[in-house]
C-alpha positions as YAML, in Angstrom:
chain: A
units: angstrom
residues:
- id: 1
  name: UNK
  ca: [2.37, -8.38, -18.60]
- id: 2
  name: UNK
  ca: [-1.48, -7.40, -17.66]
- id: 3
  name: UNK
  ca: [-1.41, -8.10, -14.21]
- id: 4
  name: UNK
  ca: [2.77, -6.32, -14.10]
- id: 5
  name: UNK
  ca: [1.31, -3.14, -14.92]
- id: 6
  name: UNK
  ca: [-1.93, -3.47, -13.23]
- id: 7
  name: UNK
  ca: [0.30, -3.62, -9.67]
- id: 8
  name: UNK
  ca: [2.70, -1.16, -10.79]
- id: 9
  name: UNK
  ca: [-0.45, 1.10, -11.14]
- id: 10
  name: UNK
  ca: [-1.71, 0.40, -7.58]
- id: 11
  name: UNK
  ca: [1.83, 0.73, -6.22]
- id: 12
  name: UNK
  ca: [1.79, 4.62, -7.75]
- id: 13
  name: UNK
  ca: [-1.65, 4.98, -6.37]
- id: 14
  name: UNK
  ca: [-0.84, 4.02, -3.24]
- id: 15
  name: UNK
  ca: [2.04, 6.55, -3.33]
- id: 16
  name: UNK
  ca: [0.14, 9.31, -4.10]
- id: 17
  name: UNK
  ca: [-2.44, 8.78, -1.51]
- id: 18
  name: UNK
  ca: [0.04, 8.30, 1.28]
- id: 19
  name: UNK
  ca: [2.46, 10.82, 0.29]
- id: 20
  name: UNK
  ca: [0.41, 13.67, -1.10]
- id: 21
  name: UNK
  ca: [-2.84, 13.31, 0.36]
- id: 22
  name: UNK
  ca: [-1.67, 11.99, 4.23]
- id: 23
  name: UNK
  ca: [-5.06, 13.07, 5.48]
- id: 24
  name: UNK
  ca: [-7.41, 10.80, 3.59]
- id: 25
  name: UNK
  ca: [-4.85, 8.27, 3.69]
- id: 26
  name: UNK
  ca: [-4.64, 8.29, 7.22]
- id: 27
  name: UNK
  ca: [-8.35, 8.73, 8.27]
- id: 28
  name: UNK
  ca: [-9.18, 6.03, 5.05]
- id: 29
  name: UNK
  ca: [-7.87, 3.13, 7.53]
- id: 30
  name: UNK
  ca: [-8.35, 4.30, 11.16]
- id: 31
  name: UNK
  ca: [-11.37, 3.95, 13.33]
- id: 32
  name: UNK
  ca: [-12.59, 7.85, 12.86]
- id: 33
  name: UNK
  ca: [-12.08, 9.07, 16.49]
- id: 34
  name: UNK
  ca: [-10.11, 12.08, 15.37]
- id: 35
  name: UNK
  ca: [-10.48, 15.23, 13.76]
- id: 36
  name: UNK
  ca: [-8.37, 15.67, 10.33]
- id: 37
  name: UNK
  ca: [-6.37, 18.77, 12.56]
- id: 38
  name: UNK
  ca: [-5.76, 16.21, 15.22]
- id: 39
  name: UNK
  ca: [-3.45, 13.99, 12.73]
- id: 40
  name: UNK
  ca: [-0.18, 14.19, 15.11]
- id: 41
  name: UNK
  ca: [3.45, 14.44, 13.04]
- id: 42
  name: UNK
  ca: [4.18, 10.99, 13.69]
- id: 43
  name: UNK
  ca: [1.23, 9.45, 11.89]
- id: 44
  name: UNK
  ca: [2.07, 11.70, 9.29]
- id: 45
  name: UNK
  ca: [6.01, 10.80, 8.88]
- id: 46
  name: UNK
  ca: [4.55, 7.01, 9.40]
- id: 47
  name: UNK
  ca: [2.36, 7.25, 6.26]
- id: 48
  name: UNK
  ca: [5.05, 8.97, 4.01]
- id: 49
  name: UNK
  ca: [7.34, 5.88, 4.79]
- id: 50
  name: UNK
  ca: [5.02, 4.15, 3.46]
- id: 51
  name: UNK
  ca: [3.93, 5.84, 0.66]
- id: 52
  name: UNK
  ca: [8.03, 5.98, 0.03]
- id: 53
  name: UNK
  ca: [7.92, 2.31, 0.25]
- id: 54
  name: UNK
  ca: [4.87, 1.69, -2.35]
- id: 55
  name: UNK
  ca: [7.07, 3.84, -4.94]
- id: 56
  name: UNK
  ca: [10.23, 2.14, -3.72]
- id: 57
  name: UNK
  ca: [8.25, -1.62, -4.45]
- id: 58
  name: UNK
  ca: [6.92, -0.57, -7.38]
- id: 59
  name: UNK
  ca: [10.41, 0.76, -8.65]
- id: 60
  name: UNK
  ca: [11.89, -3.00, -7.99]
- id: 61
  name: UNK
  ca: [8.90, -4.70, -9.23]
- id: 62
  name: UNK
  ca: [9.49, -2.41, -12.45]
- id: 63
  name: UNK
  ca: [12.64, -3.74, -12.65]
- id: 64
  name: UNK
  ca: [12.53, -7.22, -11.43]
- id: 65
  name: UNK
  ca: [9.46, -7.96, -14.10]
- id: 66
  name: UNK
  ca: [10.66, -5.68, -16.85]
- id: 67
  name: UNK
  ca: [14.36, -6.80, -16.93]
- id: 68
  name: UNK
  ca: [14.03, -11.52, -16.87]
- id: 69
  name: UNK
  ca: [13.18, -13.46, -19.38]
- id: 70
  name: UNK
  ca: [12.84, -15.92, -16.80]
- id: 71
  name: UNK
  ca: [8.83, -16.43, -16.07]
- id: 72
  name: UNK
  ca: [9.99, -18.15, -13.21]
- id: 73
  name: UNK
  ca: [11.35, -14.97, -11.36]
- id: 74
  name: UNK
  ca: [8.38, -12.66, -12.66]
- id: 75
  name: UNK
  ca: [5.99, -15.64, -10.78]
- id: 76
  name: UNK
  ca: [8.16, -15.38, -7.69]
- id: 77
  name: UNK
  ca: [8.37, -11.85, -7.91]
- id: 78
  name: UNK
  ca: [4.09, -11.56, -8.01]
- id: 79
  name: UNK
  ca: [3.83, -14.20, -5.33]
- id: 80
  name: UNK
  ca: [6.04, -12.30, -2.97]
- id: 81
  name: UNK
  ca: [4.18, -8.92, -3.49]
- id: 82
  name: UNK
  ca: [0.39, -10.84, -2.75]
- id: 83
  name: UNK
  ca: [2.10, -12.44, 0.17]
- id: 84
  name: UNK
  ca: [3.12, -8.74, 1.10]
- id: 85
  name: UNK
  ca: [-0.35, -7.23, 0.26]
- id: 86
  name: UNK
  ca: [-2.53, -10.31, 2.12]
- id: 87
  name: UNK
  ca: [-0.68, -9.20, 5.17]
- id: 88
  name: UNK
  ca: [-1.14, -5.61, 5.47]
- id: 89
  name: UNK
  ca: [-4.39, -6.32, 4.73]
- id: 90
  name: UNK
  ca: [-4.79, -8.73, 7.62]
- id: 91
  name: UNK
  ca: [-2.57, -6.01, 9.72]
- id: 92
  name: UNK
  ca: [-5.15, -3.70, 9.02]
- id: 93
  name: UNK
  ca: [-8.02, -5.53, 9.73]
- id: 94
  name: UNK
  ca: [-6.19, -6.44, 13.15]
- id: 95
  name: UNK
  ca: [-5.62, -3.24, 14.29]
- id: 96
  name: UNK
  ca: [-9.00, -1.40, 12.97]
- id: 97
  name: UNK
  ca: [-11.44, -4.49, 14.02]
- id: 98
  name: UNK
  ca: [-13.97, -6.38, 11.70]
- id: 99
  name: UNK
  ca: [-16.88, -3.90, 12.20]
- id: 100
  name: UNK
  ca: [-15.12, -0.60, 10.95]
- id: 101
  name: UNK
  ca: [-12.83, -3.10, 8.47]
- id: 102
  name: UNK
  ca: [-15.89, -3.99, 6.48]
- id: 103
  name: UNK
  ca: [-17.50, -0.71, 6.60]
- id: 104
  name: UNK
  ca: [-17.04, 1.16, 3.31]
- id: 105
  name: UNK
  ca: [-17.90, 4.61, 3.06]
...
């Protein structure tokens, strides 16, 4: 149950950033060639999909882990959602490139 409500709290993190702070979100993972005013509507309804998504996972992860007995399906479950997060990570590191990817500021 640790690691359940550790990625249910990341999944409402995640949310939060993307839905009510689309700014930081944004400008968090992109190469910073534009100005926070420049952040066109697209981008924006882009990352409130996803931050819809991140509540909707975290909603079915709820649900999935909280409501089997089976540790079987809560394994399954986990494996699917590192699968998931391994390859937005590697989607973001393709579309950023290495140099900005491991710059942390």
């Amino acid at each position: 149950m640790h690691y359940q409500m550790r990625i249910q709290q990341l999944f409402i993190a995640s949310f939060w950033a993307a839905f009510f702070d689309v700014n930081k979100f944004v400008f968090g993972q992109t190469p910073n060639s534009l100005t926070p005013a420049e952040l066109p509507s697209s981008t924006q309804a882009i990352a409130y999909q996803l931050g819809i998504l991140y509540l909707l996972l975290e909603l079915v992860g709820a649900g999935v882990l909280y409501s089997t007995p089976e540790p079987k399906v809560a394994r399954n479950c986990l494996i699917a959602l590192a699968i998931g997060d391994l390859r937005h990570i590697y989607a973001t590191y393709s579309c950023i490139g290495f140099d900005d990817f491991i710059n942390f500021k």
